[in-house]
C-alpha positions as CSV (number, residue, x, y, z in Angstrom):
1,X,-6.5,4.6,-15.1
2,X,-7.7,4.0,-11.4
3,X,-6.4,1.0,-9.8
4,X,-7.1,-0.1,-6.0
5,X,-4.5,-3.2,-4.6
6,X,-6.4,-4.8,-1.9
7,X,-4.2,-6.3,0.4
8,X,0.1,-5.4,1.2
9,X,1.7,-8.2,1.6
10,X,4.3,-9.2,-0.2
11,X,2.8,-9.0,-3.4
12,X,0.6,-6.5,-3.0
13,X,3.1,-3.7,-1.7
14,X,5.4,-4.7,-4.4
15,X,2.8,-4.2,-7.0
16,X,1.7,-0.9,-5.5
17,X,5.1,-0.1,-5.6
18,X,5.4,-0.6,-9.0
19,X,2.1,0.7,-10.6
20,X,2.3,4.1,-7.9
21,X,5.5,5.3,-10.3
22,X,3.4,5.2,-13.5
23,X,2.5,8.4,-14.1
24,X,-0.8,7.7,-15.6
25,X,-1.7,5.3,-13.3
26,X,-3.5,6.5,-9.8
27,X,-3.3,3.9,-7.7
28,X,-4.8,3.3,-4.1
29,X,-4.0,0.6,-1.8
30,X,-6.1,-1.2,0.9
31,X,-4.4,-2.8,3.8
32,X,-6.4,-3.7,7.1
33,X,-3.3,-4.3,9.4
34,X,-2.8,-0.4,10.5
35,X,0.9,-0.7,11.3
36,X,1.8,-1.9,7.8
37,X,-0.5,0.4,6.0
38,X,1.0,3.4,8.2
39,X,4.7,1.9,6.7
40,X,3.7,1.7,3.6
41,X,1.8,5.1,3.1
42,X,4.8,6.7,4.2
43,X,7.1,5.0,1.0
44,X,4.3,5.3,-1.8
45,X,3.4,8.1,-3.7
46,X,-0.3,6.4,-3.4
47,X,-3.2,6.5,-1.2
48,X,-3.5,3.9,1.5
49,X,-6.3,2.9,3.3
50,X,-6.5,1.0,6.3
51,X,-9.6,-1.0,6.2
52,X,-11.2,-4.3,5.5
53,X,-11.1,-4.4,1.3
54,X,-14.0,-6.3,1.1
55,X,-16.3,-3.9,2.8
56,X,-18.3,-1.3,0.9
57,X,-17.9,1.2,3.1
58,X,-13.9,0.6,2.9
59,X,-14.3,0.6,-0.8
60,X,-16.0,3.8,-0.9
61,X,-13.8,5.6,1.1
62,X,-11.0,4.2,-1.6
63,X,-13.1,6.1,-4.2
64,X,-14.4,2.4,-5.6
65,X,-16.9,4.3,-7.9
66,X,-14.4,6.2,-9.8
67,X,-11.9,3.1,-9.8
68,X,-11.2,1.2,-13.6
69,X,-9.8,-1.8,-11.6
70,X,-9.7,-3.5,-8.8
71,X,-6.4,-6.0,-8.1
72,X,-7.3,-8.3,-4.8
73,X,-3.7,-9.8,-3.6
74,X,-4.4,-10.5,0.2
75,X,-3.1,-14.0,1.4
76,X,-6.9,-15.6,1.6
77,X,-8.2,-16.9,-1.3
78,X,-11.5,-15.8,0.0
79,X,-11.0,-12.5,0.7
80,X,-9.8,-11.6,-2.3
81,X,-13.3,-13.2,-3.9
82,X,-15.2,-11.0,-1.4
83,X,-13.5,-8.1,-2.6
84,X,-14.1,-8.8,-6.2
85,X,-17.6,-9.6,-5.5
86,X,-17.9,-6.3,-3.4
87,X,-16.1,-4.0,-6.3
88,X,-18.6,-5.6,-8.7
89,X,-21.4,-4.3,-6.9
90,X,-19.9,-0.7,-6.6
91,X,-19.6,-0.7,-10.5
92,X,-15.0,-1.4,-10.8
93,X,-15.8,-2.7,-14.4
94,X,-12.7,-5.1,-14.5
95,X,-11.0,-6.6,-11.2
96,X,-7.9,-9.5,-10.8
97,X,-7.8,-11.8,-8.0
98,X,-5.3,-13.8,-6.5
99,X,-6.9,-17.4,-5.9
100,X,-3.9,-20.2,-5.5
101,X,-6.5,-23.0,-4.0
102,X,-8.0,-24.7,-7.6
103,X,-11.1,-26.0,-5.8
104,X,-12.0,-21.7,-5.0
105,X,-12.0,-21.1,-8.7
106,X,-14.9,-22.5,-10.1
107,X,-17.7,-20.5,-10.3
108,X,-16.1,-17.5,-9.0
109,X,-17.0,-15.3,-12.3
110,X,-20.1,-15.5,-11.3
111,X,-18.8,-13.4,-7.9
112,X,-17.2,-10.8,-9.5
113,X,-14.0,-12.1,-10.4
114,X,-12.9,-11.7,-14.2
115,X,-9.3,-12.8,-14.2
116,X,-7.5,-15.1,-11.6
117,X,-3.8,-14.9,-11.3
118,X,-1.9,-17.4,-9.4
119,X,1.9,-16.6,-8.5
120,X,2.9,-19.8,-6.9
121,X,2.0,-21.6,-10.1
122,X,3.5,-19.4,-12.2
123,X,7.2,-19.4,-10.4
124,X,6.8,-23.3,-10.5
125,X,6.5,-23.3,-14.1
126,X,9.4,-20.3,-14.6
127,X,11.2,-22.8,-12.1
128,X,11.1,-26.4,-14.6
129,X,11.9,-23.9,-17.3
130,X,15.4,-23.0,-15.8
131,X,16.2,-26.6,-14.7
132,X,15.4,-27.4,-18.3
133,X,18.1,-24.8,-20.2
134,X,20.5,-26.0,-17.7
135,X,22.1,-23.0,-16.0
136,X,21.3,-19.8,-17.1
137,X,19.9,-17.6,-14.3
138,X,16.6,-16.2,-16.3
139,X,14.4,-17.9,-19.1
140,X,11.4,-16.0,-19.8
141,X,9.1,-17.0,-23.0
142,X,7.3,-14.9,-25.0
143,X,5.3,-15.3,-28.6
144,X,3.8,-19.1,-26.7
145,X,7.5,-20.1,-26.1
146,X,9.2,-19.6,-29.5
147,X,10.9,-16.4,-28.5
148,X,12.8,-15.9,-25.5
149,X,14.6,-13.9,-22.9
150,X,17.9,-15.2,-21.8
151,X,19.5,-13.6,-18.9
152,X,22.7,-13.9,-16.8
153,X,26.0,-12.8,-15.3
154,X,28.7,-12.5,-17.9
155,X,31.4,-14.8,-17.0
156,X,35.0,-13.9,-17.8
157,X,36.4,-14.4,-21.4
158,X,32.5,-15.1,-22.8
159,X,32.1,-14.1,-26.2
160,X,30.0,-11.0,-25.5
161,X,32.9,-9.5,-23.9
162,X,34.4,-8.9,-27.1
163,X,32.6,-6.2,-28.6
164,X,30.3,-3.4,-28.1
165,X,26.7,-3.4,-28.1
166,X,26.5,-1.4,-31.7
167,X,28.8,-3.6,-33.7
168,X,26.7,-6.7,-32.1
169,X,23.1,-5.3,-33.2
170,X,24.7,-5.5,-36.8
171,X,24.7,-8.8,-36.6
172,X,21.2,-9.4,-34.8
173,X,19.8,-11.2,-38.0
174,X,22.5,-13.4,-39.2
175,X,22.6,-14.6,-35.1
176,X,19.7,-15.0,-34.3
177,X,19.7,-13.5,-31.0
178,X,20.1,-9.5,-29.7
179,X,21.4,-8.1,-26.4
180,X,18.4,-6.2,-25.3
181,X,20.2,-4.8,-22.2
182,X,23.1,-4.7,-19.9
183,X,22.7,-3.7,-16.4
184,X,26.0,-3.2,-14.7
185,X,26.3,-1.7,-11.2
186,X,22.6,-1.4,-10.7
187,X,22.0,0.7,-14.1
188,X,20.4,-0.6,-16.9
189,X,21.7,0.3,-20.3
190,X,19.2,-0.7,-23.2
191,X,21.2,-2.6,-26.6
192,X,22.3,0.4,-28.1
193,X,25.4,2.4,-27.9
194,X,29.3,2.0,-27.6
195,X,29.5,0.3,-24.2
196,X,31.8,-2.5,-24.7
197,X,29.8,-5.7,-22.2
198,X,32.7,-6.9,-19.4
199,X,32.5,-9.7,-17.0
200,X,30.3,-9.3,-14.0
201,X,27.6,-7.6,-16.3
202,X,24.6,-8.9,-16.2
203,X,23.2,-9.4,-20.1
204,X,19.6,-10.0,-21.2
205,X,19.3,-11.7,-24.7
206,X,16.4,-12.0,-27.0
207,X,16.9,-15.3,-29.5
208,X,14.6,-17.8,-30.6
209,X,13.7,-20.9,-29.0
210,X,16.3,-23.1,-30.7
211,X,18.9,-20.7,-30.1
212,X,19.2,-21.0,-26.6
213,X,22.2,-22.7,-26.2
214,X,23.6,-20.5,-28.3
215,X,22.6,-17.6,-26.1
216,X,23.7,-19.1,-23.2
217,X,27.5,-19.4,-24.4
218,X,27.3,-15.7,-25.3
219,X,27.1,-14.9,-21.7
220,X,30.1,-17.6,-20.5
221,X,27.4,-20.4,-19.2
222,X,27.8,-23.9,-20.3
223,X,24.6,-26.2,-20.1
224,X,24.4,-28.9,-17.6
225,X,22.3,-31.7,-18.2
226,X,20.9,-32.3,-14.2
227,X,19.9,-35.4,-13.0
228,X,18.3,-34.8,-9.4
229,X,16.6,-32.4,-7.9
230,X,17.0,-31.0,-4.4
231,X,13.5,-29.3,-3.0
232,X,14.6,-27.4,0.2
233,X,11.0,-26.7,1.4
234,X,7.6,-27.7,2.0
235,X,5.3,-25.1,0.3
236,X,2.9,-25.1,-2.1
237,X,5.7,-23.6,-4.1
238,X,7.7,-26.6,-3.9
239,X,4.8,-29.1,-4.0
240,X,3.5,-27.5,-7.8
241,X,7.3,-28.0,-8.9
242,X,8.1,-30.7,-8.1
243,X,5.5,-32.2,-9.7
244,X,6.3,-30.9,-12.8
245,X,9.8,-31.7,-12.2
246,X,8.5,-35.4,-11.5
247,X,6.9,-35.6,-15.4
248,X,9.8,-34.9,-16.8
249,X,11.7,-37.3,-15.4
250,X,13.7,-36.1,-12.6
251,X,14.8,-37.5,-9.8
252,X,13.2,-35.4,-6.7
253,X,14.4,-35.3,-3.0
254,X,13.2,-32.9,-0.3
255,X,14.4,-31.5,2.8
256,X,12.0,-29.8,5.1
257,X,13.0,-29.7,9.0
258,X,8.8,-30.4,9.7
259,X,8.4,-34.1,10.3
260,X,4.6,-33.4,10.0
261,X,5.0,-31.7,6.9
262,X,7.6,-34.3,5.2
263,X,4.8,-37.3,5.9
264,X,2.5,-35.1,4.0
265,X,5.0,-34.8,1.6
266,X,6.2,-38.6,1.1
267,X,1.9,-39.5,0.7
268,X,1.9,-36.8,-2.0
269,X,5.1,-37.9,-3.5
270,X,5.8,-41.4,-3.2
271,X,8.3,-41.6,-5.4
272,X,10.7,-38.7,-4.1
273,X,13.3,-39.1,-0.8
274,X,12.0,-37.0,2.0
275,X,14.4,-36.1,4.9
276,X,13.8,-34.9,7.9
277,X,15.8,-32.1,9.0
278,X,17.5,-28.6,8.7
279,X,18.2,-27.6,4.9
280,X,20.9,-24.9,6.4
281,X,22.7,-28.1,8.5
282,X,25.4,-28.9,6.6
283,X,25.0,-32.4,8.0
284,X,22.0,-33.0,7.5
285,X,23.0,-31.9,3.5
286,X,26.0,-34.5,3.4
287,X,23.4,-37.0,3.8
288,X,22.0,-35.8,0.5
289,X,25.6,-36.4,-1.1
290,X,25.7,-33.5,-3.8
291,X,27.2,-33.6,-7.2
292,X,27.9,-31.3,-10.1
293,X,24.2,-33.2,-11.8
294,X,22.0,-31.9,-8.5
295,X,19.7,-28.5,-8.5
296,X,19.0,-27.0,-5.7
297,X,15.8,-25.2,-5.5
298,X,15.7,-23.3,-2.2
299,X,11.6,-22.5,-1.6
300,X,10.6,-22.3,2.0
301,X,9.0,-19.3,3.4
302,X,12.3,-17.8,4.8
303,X,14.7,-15.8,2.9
304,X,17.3,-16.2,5.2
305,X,16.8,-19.9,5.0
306,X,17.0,-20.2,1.1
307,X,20.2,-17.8,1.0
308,X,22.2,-20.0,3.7
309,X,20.7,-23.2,2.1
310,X,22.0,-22.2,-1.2
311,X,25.5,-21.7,-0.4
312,X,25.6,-24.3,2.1
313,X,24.2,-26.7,-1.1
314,X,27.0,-24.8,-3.4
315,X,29.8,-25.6,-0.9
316,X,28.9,-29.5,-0.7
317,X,29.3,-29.2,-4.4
318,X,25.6,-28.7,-5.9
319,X,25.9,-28.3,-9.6
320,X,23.0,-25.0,-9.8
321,X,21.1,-23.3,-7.2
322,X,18.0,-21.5,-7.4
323,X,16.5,-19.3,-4.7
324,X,13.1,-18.3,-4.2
325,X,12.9,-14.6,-2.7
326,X,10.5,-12.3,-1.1
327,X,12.6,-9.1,-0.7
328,X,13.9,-7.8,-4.3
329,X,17.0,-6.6,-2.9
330,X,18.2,-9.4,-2.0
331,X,17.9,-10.8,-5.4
332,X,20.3,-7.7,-6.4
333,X,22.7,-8.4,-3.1
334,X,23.1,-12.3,-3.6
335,X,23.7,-12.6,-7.9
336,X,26.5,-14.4,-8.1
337,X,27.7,-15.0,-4.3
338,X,26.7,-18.8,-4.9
339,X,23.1,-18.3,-5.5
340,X,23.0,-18.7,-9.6
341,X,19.2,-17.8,-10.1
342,X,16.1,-16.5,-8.0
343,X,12.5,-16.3,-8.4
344,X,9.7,-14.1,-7.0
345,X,6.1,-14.2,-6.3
346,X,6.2,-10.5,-6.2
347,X,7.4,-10.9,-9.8
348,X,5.7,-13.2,-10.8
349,X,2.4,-11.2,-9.8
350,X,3.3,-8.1,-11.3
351,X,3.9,-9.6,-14.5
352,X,0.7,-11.5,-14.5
353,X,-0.8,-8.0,-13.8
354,X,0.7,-5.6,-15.6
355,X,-0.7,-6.3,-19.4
356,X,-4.0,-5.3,-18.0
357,X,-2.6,-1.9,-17.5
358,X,-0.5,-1.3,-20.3
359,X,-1.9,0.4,-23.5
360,X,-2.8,-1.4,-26.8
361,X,-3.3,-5.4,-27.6
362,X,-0.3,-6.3,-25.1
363,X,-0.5,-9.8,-24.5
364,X,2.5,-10.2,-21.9
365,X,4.8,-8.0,-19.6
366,X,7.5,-9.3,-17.9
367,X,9.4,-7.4,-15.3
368,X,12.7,-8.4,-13.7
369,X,14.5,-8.0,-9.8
370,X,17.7,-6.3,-11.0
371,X,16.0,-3.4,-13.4
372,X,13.1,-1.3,-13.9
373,X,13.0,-2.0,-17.5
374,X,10.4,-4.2,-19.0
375,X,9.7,-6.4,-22.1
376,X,6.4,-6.1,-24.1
377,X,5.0,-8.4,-26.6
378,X,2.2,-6.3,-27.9
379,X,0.1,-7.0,-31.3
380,X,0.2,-4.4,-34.1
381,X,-3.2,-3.1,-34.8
382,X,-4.1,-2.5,-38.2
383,X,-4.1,1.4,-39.3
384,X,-1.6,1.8,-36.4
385,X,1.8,4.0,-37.3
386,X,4.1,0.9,-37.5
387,X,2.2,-1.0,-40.1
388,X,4.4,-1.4,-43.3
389,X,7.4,0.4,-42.0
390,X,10.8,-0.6,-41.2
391,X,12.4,-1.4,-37.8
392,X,15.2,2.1,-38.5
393,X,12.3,4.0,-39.4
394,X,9.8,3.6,-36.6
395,X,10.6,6.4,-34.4
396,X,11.4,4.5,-31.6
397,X,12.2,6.7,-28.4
398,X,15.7,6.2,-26.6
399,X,16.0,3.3,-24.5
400,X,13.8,0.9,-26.6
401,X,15.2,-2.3,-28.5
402,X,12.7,-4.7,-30.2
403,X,14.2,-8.0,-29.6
404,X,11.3,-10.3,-31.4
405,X,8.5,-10.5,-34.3
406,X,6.6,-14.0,-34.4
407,X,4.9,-13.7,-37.8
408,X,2.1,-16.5,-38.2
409,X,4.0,-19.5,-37.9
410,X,7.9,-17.4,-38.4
411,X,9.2,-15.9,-35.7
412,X,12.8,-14.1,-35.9
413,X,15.3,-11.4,-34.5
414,X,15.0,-8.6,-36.5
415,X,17.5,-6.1,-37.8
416,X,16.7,-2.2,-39.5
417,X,15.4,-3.0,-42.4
418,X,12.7,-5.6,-41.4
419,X,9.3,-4.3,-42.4
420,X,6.1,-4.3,-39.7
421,X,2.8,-5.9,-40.4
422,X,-0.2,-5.9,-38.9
423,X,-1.1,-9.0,-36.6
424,X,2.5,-9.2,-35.7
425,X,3.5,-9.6,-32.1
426,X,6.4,-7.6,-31.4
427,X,8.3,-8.1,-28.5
428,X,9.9,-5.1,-27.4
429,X,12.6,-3.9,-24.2
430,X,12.1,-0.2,-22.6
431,X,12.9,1.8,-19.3
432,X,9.2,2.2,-17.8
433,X,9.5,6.2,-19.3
434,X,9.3,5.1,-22.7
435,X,6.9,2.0,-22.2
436,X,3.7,4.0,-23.2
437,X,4.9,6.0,-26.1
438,X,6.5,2.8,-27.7
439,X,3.4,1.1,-27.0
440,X,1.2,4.0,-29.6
441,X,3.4,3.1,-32.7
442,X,1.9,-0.4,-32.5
443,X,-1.5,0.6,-32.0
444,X,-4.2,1.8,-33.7
C-alpha cells in the first residue's frame, strides 16, 4: 500500500514515523515548512516533500496517482479538506482527514473526504475513562467497551509479582483477565514465557469490563473514587473533557495563566472555578487546596508546563495526575516520577489511522508510548484458517497473545482449548513483525 501524510506536525511526523517502518507500507510525506521537512527526511526511511499538500502539482510530484491513500494531518482544518478534495481529483481512492472544528464537517464528503478523525476528542474521551477506573495509568476498550486493556506500573508486593507469565496464562479462563505483555527497561516481552513480572514493570492486562478492578489490584493499584477535577489548561483538549467530566458529575476547576482565555472559560463553564494564574506556581496551586479525592489533568500546549504542573500538583498532595504529552519520550522518561498517566494526540491519531492500513476486517488498533507492540481486534472471516480451530492450535507466530473473543452478546478471556468461529472479534497483542501474518489466520 501507498500512503501520503500531508502535513508534520506533531501528528503527522509521528504517524509517518510509524507507518515508514512497515515494511509493506511506502509511505511519503508532505510538509511545506522546508526546515522541518529537511529534519524530518533526514530520520525517515520515507520520501518527503516540501510543498503545499493541497496543490496538484505538489501531489504529483508525491506520486498521488499511484497513491492507495491519502492521510491529511496539518493543523488547519481547511487544509487538510483541500487536500482531500485535491487527492480526489488525482484519483487516491480512500483519504483521512484531520477536522477537530464540528461546524467544518458537514458536507465535507462531498469534498473528497471519506473518514474524519479527530484526536483532541478522542484523548478527552480516553481522558473521563481513566478518571472513571480510578487510578490505573492506561484504559483502552475494545469489542464496544466490554473488553479491555488495563495498563500500569507494577507496584511492590502486587499480586503479579508472584509468579511467572506461563503459570499465570494457565489460569487465563478461571480469571478472567491475561497479561498480554510486560515491558521492563524499554523491551517489551509479549505473555508468554518464564519471566517472573517484578516491581517497576510495566504490565498490560486484557480482562473484561467488569473485571477491572480486579485487574487493577493485579498490578498493585487501589481505586480511588475522585471527587474534583483539576483542568491545568485552556485548550480545546481541556474544554471537550471537561465537559464530559461535567455529566458525570464532577466537580471541575481550571487553572490557566490567560485572563482572556479563563473569561472564555467561566462563559463556557459556568459551573466550574476558573483561576487566574500559573499552573507551575505552587502558590497559585495552594489556592486550589489539594486532596487525595483531586485529579489533575495537565493539558496545555507545553510539555514542560504539564510535567512541572504535575509534580508540583503531586507534592501539594493531588490524589492522580494525568499529563497530556507531545514528545513520546517523555512519556517513557516521566512514568512513575509523579506523573501516574499520559495521553497523546500523536497516539491517539495513529490509532484512529492505523485499521485502515492493517489487513483483514480489523475494526480497531491501538498503539501505546512505552512499546511498539500493538493490539488488534479483528473479525474472523468465514473460510479463513482460524475458523473452527482451537486457540493452541492456530499457529500463532512468536510474540502474539490473544487477550479477547466477544462472541454475539459473550465476550471472555480465552485459554488453549477455546474453539474459533466465524464473526468473532478477536482481540489480539503482537510486536509490529508479526502483526500481518497474525492478521491472515483470521481472514479469509
Amino acid at each position: 500500500m501507498r500512503i501520503i501524510v500531508v502535513g508534520a506536525g506533531a501528528v503527522g511526523s509521528y504517524l509517518a514515523e510509524r507507518l515508514s517502518a512497515e515494511p509493506d507500507l511506502e509511505v511519503v510525506v508532505i510538509e511545506s515548512d522546508e526546515t522541518v521537512a529537511s529534519q524530518l527526511q533526514n530520520e525517515l526511511d520515507a520520501l518527503v516533500v516540501n510543498g503545499n499538500g493541497s496543490s496538484l502539482h505538489t501531489l504529483e510530484e508525491a506520486g498521488a496517482r499511484h497513491t492507495d491513500l491519502l492521510i491529511a494531518v496539518t493543523s488547519s482544518d481547511g487544509a487538510n479538506v483541500l487536500a482531500c478534495h485535491a487527492a480526489t481529483e488525482l484519483g487516491i481512492p480512500t483519504t483521512i482527514a484531520r477536522i477537530e472544528d464540528p461546524d467544518m464537517r458537514e458536507g465535507v464528503d462531498r469534498l473528497g473526504v471519506d473518514i474524519i478523525i479527530d484526536p483532541s476528542a478522542a484523548a478527552a474521551k480516553e481522558l473521563t475513562e481513566l478518571v472513571g477506573a480510578g487510578g490505573v495509568s492506561e484504559l483502552i476498550p475494545f469489542a464496544n467497551g466490554k473488553l479491555v486493556m488495563v495498563g500500569g506500573l507494577v507496584a511492590p508486593g502486587a499480586p503479579l509479582t508472584r509468579a511467572t507469565l506461563d503459570v499465570l496464562r494457565m489460569r487465563t479462563a478461571e480469571w478472567g483477565w491475561v497479561v498480554a505483555a510486560i515491558v521492563r527497561d524499554g523491551r517489551t516481552v509479549v505473555g508468554k514465557g518464564d519471566l517472573r513480572i517484578r516491581a517497576g514493570d510495566y504490565a498490560l492486562v486484557m480482562t473484561t469490563k467488569d473485571r477491572i478492578p480486579d485487574a487493577s489490584r493485579l498490578i498493585g493499584v487501589r481505586k480511588h473514587d475522585f471527587r474534583r477535577m483539576v483542568i491545568f489548561g485552556a485548550t480545546r483538549l481541556a474544554a471537550l473533557t471537561a465537559d464530559l467530566l461535567e455529566r458525570q458529575g464532577f466537580d471541575v476547576v481550571f487553572v490557566d495563566e490567560d485572563a482572556e482565555r479563563c473569561r472564555r472559560l467561566s462563559q463556557e463553564h459556568p459551573y466550574a472555578l476558573v483561576i487566574s494564574g500559573d499552573p507551575t506556581d505552587p502558590e497559585v496551586l495552594a489556592d486550589v487546596e489539594m486532596s487525595r479525592s483531586d485529579v489533575v489533568l495537565a493539558l496545555t500546549g507545553w510539555d514542560e508546563v504539564n510535567v512541572l504542573g504535575c509534580l508540583t500538583a503531586k507534592a501539594l498532595g493531588a490524589g492522580m495526575t494525568i499529563a497530556r504529552f507531545n514528545r513520546i519520550p517523555y512519556v517513557k522518561l516521566l512514568s512513575g516520577v509523579g506523573i501516574d498517566a499520559a495521553i497523546s494526540s500523536r497516539i491517539m491519531a495513529a490509532n484512529a489511522i492505523l485499521r485502515y492500513v492493517r489487513q483483514g476486517k480489523v475494526e480497531q488498533v491501538a498503539t501505546f508510548s512505552n512499546t511498539d507492540a500493538e493490539a488488534i481486534e479483528i473479525v474472523v472471516d468465514a473460510g479463513s484458517p482460524a475458523v473452527g480451530r482451537a486457540v493452541v492450535d492456530l499457529g500463532l507466530p512468536e510474540g502474539v497473545v490473544i487477550g479477547g473473543i466477544s462472541r454475539n452478546e459473550t465476550t471472555f478471556v480465552p485459554d488453549g482449548s477455546s474453539v474459533i468461529r466465524e464473526g468473532d472479534h478477536i482481540i489480539y497483542f503482537a510486536m509490529p513483525d508479526v502483526i500481518d501474518e497474525s492478521s491472515a489466520i483470521f481472514s479469509a
